[in-house]
GUVO-506364 format. One line per field, with one value per residue: y, x, z of N, C-alpha, C in turn; residue number from 1. Coordinates in Angstrom, 3 decimals. Each point is the difference from the previous one (the first is absolute). Example, Ala and Ser with C-alpha at 12.3 -4.5 7.8 and 13.67 -1.06 7.14 Angstrom:
residues 2
nnorth (-5.690:1.050)
neast (13.190:-0.350)
nup (7.800:-0.720)
canorth (1.190:1.190)
caeast (-0.890:0.820)
caup (0.000:0.060)
cnorth (1.200:1.090)
ceast (0.900:-0.770)
cup (0.000:0.730)
i (1:2)
end
This chain:
residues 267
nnorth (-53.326:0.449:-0.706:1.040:0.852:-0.498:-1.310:1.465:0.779:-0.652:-0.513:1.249:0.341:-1.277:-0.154:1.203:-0.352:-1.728:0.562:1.265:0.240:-1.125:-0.044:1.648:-0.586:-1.228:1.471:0.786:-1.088:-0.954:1.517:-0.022:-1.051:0.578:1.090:-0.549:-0.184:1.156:0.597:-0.958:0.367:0.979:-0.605:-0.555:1.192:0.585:-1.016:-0.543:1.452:-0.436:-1.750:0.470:1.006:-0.613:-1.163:0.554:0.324:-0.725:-0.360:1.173:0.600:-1.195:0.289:0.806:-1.123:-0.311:0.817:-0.346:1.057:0.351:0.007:1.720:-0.922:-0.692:1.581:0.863:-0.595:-0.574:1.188:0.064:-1.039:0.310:1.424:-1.410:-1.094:1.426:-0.370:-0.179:1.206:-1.235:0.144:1.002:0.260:-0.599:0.652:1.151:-0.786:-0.640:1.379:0.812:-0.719:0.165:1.232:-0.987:0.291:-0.480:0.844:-0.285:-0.207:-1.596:0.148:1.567:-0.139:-0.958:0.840:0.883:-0.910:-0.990:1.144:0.269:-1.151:0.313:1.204:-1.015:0.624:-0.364:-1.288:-0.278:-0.186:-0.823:-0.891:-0.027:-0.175:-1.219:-0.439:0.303:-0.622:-1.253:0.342:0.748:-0.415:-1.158:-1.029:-1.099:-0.100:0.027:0.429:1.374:-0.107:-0.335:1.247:0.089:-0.578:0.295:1.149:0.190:-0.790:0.608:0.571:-1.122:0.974:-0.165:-0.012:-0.782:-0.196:0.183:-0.614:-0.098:-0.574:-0.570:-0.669:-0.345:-0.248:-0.110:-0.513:-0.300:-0.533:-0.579:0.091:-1.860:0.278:0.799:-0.399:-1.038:1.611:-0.058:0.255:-0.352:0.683:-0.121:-0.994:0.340:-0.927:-1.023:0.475:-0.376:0.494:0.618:-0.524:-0.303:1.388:0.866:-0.706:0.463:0.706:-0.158:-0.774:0.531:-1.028:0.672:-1.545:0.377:-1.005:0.119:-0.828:-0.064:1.515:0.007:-1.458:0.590:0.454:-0.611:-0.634:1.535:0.215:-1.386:-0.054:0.789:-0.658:1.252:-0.342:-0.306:0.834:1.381:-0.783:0.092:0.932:0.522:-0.026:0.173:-0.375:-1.210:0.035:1.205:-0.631:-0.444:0.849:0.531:-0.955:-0.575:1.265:-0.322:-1.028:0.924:1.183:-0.471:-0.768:1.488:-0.328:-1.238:0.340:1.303:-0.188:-0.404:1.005:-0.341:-0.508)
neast (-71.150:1.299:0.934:-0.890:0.421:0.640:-0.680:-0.600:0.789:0.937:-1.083:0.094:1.252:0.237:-1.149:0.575:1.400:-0.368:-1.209:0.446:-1.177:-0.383:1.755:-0.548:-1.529:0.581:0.515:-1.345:-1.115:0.836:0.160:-1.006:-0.373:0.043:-0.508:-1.445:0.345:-0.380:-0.840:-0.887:0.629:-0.404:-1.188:0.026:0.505:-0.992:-0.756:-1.067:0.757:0.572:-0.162:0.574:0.581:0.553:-0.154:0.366:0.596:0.878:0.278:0.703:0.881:0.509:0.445:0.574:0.793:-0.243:-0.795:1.042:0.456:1.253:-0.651:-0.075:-0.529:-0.315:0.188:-0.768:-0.612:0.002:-1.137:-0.810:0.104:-0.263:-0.755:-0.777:-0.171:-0.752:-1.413:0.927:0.254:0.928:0.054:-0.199:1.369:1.021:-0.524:0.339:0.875:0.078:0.018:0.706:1.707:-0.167:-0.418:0.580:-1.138:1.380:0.270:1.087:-1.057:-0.938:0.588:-0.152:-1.218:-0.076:0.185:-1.117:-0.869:0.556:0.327:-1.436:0.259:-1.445:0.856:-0.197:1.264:0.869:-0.220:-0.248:1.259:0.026:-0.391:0.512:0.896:0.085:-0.975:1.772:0.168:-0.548:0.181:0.680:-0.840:0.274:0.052:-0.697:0.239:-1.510:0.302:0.449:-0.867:-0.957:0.956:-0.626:-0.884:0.045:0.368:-0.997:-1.056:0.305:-0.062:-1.126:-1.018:0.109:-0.950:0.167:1.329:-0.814:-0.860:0.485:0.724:-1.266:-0.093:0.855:-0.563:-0.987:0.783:1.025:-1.046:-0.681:0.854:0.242:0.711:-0.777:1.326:-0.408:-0.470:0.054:-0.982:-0.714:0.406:0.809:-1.089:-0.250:1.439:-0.964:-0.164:-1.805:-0.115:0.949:-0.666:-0.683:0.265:0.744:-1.926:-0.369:0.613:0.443:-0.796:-0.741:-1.054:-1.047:-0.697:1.473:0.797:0.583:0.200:-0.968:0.042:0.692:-0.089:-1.185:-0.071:0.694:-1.547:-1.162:0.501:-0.055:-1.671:-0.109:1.345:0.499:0.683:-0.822:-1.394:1.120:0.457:-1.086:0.084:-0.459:-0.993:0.776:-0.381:-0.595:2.015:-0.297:-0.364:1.000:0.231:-0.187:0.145:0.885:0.094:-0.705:0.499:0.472:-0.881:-0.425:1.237:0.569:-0.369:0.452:2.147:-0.270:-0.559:1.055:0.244:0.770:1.253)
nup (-56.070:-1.232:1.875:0.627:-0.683:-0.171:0.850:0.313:-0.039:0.383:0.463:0.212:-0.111:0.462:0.635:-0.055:0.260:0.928:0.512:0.079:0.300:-0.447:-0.804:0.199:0.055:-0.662:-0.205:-0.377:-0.655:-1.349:-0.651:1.183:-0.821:-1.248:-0.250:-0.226:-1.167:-0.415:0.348:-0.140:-1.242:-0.414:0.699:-0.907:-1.212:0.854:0.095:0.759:0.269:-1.091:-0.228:1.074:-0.504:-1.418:0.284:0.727:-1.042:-0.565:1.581:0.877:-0.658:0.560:0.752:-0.795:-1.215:1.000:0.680:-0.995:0.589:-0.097:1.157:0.298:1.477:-0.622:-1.013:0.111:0.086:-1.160:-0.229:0.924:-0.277:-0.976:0.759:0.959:-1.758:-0.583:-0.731:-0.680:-1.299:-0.590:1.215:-0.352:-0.631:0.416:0.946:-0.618:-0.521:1.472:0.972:-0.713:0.079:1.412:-0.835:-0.715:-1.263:-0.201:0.873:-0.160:0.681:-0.678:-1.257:0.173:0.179:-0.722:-1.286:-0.019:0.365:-1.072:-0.638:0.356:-0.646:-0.217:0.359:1.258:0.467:-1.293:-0.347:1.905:-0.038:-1.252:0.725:1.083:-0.398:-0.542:1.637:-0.110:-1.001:0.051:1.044:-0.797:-1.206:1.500:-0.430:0.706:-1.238:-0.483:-0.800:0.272:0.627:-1.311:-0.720:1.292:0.171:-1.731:0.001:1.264:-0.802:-1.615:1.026:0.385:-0.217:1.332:-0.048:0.502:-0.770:-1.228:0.680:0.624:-1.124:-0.312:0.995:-0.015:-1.529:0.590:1.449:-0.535:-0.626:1.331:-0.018:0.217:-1.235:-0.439:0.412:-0.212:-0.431:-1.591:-0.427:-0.981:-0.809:1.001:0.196:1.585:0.095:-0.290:1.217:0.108:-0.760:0.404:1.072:-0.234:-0.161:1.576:0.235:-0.582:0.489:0.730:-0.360:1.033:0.413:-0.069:-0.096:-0.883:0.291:0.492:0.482:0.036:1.275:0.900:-0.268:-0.025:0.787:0.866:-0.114:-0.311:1.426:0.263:-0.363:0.557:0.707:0.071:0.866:0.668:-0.414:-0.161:0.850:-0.124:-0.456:1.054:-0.669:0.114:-1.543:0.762:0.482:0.189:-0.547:0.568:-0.143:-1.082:-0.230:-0.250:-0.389:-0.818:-0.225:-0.136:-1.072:-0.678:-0.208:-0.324:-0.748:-0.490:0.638:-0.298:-1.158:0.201:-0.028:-1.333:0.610)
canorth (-0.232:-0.348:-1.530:-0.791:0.032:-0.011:-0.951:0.285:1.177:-0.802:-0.725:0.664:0.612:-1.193:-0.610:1.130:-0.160:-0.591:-0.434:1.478:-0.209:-1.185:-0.940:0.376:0.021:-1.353:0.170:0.498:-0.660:-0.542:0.354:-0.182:-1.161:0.220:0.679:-0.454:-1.370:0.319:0.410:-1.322:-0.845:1.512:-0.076:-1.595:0.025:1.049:-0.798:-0.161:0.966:0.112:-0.035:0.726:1.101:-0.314:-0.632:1.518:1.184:-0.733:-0.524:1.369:0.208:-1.487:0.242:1.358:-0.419:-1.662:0.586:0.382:0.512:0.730:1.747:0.564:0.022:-1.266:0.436:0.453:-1.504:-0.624:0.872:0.242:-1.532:-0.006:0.726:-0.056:-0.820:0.562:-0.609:1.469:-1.164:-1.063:-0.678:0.434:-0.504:-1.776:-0.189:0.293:-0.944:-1.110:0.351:-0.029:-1.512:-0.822:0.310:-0.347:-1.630:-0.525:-0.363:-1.645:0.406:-1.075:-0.733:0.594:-0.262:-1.247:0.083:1.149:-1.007:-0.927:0.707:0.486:-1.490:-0.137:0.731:0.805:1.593:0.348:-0.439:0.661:1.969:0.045:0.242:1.168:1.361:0.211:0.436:1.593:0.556:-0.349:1.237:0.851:1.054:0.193:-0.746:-1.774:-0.233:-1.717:-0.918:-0.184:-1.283:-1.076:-0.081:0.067:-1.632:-0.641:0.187:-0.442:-1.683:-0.486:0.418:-0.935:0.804:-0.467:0.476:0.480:0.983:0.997:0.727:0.329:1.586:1.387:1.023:0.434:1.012:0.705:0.706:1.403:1.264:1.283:1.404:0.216:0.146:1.534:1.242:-0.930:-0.004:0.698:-0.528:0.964:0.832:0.514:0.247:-0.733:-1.203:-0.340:-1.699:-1.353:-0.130:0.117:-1.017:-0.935:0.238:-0.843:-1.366:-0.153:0.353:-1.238:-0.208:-0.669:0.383:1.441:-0.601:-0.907:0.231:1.232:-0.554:-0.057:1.350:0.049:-0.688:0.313:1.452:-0.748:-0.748:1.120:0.618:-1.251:-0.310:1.497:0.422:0.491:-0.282:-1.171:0.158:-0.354:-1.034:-1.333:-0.037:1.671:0.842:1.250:1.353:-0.405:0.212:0.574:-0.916:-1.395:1.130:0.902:-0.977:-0.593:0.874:-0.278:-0.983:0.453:0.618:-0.875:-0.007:0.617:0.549:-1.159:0.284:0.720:-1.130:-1.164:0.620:-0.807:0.501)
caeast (-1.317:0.188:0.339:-1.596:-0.850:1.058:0.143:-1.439:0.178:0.787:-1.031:-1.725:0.728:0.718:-1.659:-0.748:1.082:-0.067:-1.436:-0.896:-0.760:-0.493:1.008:0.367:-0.863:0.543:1.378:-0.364:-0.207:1.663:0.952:-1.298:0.591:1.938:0.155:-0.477:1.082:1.504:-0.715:0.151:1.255:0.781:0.058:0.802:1.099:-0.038:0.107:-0.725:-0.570:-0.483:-1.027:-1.237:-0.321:-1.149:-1.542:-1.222:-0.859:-1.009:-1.315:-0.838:-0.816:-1.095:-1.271:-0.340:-1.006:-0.385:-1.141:-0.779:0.804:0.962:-0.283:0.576:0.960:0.603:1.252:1.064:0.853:1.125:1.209:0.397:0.606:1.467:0.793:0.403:1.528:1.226:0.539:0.329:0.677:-0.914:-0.935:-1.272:-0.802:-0.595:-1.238:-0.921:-0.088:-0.632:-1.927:-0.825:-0.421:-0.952:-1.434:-0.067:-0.751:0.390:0.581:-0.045:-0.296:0.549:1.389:0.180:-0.145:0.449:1.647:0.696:-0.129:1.186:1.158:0.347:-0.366:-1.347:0.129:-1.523:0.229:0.383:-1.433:-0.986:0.381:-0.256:-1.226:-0.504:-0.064:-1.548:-0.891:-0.447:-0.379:-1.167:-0.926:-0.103:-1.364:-0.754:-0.888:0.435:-1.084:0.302:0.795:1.074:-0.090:0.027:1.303:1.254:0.163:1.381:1.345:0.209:0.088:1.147:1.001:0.453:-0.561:-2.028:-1.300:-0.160:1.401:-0.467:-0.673:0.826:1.039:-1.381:-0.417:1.556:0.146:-1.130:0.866:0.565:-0.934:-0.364:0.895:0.615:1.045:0.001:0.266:-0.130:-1.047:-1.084:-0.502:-0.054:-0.426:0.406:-0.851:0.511:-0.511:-1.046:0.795:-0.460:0.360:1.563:0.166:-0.500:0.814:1.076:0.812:-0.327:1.559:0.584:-1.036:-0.068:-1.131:-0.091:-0.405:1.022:0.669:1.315:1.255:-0.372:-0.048:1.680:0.679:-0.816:0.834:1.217:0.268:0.215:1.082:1.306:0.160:0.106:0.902:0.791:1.321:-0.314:-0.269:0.713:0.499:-0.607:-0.188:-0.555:0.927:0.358:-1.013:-0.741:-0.363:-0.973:-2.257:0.467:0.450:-1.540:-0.665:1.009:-0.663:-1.821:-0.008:1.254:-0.759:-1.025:-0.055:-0.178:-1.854:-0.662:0.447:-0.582:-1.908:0.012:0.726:1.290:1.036)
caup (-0.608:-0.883:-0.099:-0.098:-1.716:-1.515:-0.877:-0.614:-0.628:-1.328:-0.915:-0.374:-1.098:-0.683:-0.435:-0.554:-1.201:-1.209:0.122:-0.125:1.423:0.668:0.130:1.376:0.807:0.549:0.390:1.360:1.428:0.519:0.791:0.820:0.787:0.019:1.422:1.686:0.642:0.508:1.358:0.812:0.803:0.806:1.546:0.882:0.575:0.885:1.335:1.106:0.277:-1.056:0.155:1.142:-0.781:-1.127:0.507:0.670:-0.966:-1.185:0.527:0.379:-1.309:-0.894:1.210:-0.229:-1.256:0.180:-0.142:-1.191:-0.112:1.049:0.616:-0.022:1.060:-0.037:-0.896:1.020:1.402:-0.863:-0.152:1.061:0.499:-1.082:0.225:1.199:-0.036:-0.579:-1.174:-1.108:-1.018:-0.788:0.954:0.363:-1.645:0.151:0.499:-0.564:-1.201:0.225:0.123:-1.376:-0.667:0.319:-0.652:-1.168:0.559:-0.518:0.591:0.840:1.019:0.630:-0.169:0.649:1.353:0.633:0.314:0.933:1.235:0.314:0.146:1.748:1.269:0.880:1.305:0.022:0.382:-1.254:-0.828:0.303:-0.247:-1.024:0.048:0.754:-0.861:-0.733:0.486:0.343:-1.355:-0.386:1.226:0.009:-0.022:0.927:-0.238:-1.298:-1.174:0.056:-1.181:1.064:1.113:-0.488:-0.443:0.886:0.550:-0.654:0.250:0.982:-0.029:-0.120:0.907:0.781:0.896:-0.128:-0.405:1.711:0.413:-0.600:0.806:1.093:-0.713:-0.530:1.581:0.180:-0.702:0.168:1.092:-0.925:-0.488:0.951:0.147:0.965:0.068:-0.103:1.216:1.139:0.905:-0.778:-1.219:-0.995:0.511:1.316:0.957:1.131:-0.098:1.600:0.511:-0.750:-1.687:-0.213:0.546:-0.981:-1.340:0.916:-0.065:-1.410:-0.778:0.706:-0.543:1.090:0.116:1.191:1.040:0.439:1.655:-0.554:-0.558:-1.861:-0.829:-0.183:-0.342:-1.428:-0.062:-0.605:-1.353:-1.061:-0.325:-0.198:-1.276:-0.689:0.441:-1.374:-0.056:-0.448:-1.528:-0.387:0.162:-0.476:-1.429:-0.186:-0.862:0.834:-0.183:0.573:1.182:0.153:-0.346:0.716:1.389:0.288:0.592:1.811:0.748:-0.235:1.093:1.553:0.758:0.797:1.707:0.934:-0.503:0.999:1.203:0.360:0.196:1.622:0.758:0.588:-0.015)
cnorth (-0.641:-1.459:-0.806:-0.721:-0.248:-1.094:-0.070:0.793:-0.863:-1.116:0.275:0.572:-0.735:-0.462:1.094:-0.148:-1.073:-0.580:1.335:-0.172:-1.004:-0.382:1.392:-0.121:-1.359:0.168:0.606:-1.196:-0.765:0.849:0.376:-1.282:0.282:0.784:-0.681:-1.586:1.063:0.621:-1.331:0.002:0.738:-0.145:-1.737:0.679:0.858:-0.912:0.714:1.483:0.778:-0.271:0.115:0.997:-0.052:-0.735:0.781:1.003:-0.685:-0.921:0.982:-0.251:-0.628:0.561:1.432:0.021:-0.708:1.064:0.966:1.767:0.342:1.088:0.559:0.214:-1.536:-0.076:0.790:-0.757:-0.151:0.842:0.763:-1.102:0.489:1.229:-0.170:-0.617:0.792:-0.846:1.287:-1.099:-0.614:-0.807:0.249:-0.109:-1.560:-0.180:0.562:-0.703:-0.756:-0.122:-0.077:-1.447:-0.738:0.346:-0.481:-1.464:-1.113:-0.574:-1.206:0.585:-1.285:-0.149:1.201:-0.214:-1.572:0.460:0.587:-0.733:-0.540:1.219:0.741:-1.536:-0.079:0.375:0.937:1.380:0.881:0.376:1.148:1.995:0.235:0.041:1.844:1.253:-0.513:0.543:1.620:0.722:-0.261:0.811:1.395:0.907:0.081:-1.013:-1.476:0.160:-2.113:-0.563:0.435:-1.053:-1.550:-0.173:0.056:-1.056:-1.025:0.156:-0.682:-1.149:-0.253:0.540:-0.747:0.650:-1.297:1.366:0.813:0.889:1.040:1.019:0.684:1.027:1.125:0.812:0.588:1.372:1.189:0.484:1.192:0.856:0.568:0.740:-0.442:0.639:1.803:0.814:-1.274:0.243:0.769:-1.556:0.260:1.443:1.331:-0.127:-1.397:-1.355:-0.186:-1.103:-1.336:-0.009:-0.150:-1.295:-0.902:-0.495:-1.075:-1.358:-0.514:-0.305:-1.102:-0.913:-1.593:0.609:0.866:-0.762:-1.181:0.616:1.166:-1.265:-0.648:0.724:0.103:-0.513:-0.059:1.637:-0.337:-0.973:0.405:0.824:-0.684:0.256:1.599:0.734:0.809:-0.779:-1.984:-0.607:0.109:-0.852:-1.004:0.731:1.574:1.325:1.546:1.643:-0.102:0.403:1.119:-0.326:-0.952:0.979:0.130:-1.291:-0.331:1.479:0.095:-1.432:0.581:0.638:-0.857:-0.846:0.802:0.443:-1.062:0.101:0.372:-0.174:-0.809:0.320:-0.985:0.597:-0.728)
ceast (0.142:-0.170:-1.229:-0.605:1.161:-0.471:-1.503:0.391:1.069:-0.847:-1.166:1.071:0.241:-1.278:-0.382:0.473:-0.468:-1.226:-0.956:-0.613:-0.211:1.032:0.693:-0.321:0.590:1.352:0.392:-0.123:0.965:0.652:-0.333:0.722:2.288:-0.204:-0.189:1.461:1.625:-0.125:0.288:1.794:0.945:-0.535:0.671:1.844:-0.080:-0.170:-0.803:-0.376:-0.633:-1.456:-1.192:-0.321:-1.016:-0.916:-0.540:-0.023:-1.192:-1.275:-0.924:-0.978:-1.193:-1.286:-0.789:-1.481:-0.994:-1.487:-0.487:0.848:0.593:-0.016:1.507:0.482:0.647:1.391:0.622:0.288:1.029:1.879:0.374:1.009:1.439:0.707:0.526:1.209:1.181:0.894:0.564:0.589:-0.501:-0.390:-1.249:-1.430:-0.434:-0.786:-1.479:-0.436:-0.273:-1.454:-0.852:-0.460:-0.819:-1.314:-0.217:-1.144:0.881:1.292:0.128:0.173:0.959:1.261:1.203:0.273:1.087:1.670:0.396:0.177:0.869:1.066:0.674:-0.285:-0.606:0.193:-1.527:-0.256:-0.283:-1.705:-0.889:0.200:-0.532:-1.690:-0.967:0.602:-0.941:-1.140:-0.088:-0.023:-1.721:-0.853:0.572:-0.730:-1.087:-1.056:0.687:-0.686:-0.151:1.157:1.389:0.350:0.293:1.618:0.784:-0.148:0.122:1.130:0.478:0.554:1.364:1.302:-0.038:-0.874:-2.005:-0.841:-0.095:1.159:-0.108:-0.782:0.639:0.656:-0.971:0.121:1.124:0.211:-0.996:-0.194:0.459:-0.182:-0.769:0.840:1.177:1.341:0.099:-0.123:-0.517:-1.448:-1.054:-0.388:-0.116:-0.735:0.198:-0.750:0.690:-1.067:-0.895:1.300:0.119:0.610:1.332:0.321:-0.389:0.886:1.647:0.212:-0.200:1.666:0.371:-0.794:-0.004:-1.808:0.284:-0.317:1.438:0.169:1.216:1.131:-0.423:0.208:1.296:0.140:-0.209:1.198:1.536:0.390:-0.318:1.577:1.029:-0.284:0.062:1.400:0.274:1.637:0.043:-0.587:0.936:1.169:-0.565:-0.096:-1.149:1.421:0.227:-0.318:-1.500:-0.355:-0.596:-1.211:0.651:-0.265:-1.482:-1.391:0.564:-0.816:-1.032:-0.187:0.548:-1.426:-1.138:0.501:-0.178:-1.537:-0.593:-0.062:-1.306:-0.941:0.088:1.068:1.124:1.165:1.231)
cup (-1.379:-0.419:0.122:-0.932:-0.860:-0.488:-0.633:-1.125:-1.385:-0.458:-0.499:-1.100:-1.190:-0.735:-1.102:-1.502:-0.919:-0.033:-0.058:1.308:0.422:0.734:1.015:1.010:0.573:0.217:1.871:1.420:0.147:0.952:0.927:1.099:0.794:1.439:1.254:0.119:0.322:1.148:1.012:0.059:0.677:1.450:-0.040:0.124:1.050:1.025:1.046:0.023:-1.387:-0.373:0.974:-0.164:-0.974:0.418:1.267:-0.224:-1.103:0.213:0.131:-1.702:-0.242:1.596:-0.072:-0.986:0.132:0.282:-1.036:-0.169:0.727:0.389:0.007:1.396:-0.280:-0.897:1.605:1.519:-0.806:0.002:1.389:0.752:-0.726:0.709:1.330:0.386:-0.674:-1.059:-1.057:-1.307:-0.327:1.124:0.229:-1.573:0.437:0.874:-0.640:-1.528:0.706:0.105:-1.276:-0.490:0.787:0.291:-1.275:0.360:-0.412:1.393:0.925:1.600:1.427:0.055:0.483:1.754:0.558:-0.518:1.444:1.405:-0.064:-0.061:1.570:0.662:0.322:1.408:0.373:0.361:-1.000:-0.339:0.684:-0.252:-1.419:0.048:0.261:-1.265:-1.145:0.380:0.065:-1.189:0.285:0.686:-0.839:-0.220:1.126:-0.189:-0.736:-0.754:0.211:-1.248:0.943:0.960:-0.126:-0.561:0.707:0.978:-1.207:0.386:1.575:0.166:-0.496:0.422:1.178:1.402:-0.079:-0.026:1.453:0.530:-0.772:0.691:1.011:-0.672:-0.333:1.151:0.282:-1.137:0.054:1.313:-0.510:-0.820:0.286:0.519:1.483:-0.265:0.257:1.366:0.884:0.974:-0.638:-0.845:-1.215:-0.192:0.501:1.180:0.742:-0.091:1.170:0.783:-0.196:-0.913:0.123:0.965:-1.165:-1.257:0.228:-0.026:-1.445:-0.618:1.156:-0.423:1.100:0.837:1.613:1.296:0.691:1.501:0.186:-0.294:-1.722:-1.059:-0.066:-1.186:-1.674:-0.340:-0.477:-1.250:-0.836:-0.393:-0.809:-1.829:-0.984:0.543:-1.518:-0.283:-0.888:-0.914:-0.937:-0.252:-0.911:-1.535:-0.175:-0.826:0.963:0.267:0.454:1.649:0.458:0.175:1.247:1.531:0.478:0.079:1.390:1.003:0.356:1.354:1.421:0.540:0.056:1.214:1.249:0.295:1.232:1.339:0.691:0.566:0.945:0.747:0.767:-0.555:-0.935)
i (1:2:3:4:5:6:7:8:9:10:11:12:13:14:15:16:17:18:19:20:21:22:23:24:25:26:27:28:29:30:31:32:33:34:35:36:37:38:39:40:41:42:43:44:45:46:47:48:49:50:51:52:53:54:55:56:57:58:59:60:61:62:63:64:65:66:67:68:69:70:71:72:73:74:75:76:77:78:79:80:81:82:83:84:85:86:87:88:89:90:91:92:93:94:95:96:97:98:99:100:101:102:103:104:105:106:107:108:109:110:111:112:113:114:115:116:117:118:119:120:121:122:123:124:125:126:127:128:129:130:131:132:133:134:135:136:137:138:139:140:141:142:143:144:145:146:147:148:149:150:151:152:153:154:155:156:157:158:159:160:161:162:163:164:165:166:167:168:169:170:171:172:173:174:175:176:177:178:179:180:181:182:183:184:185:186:187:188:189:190:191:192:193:194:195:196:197:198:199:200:201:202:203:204:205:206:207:208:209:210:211:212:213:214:215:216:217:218:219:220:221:222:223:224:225:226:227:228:229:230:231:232:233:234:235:236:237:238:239:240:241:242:243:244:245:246:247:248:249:250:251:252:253:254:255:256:257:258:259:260:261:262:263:264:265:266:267)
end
């Protein structure tokens, strides 16, 4: 936490010394800037899983703020994510200095985003996994706020996502917050999902329409799996403490297929 702040803490010292308040108060935001550039360079020597880490926490942040305050399930998604990756140490401090920093109105939201794109190669697996854990921050209090929405088809766009593939990830994130993932056959709640609904919900996550043929549905089923494989994400640059969120989606698609099977009773 110390390394957070030193280059706040030795210029708010240094400003105090040869200016009294004004010249701490201009010692403070220099050493303001020192941090966030030693931060930046501490993920270029960390390389790819590094910065996938800090820009989706620090986005989280910037999507948490963005309706004006940060609820108290939108801190604990945060920190529930950190205990799923079993972040500890100064790893876990750097996500949480990231969240913070990217509740700052000051944060470079854009230039964030386009490093982080060219650093994973504009891999659309990458991008779209990055996505969806934003959405599942943004649903956590159970609801889009509109300034949410609007910040997250910025962020969409400049991740190389249309207006219309946005959409698709909404239904896909909001599948799952009706409760397909909890025991697979509750909702929220605890109350039993309706069929419709959990059907609905099914092709929502394959994200393939209810009126396709079955070889559409297959094939929509296989090309969810291809892009949420866990083994392969990481391959491409998923930071590892990730895989878990990689599993438990790839699962989420397995049971909605079987959800579908069913519904048309194929094999």
């Amino acid at each position: 936490m110390l390394a957070h702040i030193k280059g706040k803490l030795i210029g708010f010292l240094f400003g105090l010394l040869i200016g009294n308040i004004p010249g701490a108060l201009l010692g403070l935001w220099l050493g303001h800037l020192v941090d966030r550039k030693l931060a930046n360079a501490w993920l270029f020597n960390k390389g790819a899983q590094a910065e996938f880490l800090y820009t989706t926490f620090a986005t989280m942040g910037h999507v948490a703020k963005s309706s004006g305050q940060v609820s108290s399930e939108e801190i604990r998604l945060a920190e529930q994510l950190m205990n799923q990756m079993r972040l500890q140490g100064e790893r876990r401090v750097q996500a949480q200095n990231a969240f913070r920093e990217g509740k700052s109105a000051d944060f470079p939201l854009v230039e964030t985003l386009r490093r982080f794109r060219a650093r994973v190669k504009d891999s659309r697996n990458l991008l779209r996994f990055f996505m969806e854990v934003q959405l599942q921050l943004a649903f956590a209090d159970g609801e889009l706020h509109s300034a949410e929405r609007r910040l997250l088809l910025t962020i969409a766009v400049e991740l190389g996502f249309s207006e219309a593939e946005l959409k698709q990830l909404l239904a896909f994130a909001e599948a799952q917050l009706h409760g397909f993932r909890q025991g697979h056959a509750h909702g929220a709640g605890g109350h039993a999902q309706p069929p419709a609904e959990r059907l609905r919900d099914a092709y929502h996550i394959l994200e393939v329409e209810a009126e396709a043929d079955d070889s559409t549905v297959k094939r929509a089923y296989r090309r969810q799996m291809s892009k949420h494989h866990p083994d392969k994400l990481v391959a491409q640059g998923l930071p590892k403490e990730m895989m878990d969120m990689a599993k438990e989606k790839a699962q989420d698609i397995q049971q909605a297929w079987e959800t579908i099977k069913a519904a048309r009773n194929l094999r």
